[in-house]
N, C-alpha and C positions, 0 to 999 in steps of 0.2 A: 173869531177864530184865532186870530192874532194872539190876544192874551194871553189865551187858552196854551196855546203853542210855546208863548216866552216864559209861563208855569211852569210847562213841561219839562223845560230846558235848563231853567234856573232850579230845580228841584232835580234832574238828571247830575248837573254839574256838582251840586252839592253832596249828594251821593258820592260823587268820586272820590271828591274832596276829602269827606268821612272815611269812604273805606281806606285812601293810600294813609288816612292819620294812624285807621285803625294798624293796619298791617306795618308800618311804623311802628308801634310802638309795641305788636306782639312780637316784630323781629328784635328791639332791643331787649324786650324783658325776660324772650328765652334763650338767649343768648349772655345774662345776667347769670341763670341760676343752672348745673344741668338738668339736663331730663326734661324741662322745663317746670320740674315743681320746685315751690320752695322748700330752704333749707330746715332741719330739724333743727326743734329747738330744746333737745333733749341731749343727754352725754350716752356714748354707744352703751352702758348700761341701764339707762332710760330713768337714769336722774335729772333732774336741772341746773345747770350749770349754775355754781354762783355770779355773782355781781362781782365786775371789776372794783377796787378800790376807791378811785379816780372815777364812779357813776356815781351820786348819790342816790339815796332811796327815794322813793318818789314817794309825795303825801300830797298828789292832787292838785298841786295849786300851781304848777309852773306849765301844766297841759292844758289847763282850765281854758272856757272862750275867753278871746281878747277885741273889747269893742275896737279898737286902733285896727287890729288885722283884718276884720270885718268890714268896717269900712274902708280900708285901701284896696281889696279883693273887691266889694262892689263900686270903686273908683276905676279899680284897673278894666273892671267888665263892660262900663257906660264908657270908659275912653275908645277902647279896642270894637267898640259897638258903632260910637258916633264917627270913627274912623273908616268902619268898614260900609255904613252909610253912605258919607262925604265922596268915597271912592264911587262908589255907585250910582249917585246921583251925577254924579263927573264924566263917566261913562255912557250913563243915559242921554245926558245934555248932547254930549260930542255927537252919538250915536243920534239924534234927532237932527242937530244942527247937518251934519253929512248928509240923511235922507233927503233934507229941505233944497239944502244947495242941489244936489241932485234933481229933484222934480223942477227945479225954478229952471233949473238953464235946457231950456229945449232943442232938441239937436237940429 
């Protein structure tokens, strides 16, 4: 029933976790644009604006995947992972070692 319980709990917390990220980030991005929809991308005549000077045209090849970003993005994901591990195993330890001392020393 224990585990059952620390499931429960550890899957409650995470949920919070999520939503304050969620509401995070829908307060900054409607707060980015009004109304909260995004901007047109058309001219009040419902042309398309040309291209600044200073952009070049794009031909594909400078958006393409990049194996380098790929692998740093799954570098940064196993860091931030074995991190958030290390914390929790840290946790659990303290949290075991304190029940132990507690039952060992008899009042």
């Amino acid at each position: 029933m224990k585990t059952i319980l620390k499931i429960i709990v550890i899957l409650f917390v995470a949920a919070l976790v999520a939503g304050g990220f969620y509401l995070v980030v829908q307060n900054t991005s409607s707060t980015a644009t009004e109304g909260g929809s995004f901007p047109s991308m058309t001219n009040a005549d419902e042309t398309r604006p040309e291209r600044p000077a200073a952009i070049p045209d794009r031909d594909g090849g400078e958006h393409g995947a990049s194996l380098a970003g790929g692998l740093a993005g799954v570098i940064g994901a196993l860091v931030k992972l074995t991190v958030i591990i290390a914390i929790t195993l840290i946790v659990e330890k303290g949290t075991s070692l304190f029940g132990k001392k507690r039952a060992a020393s008899p009042a």
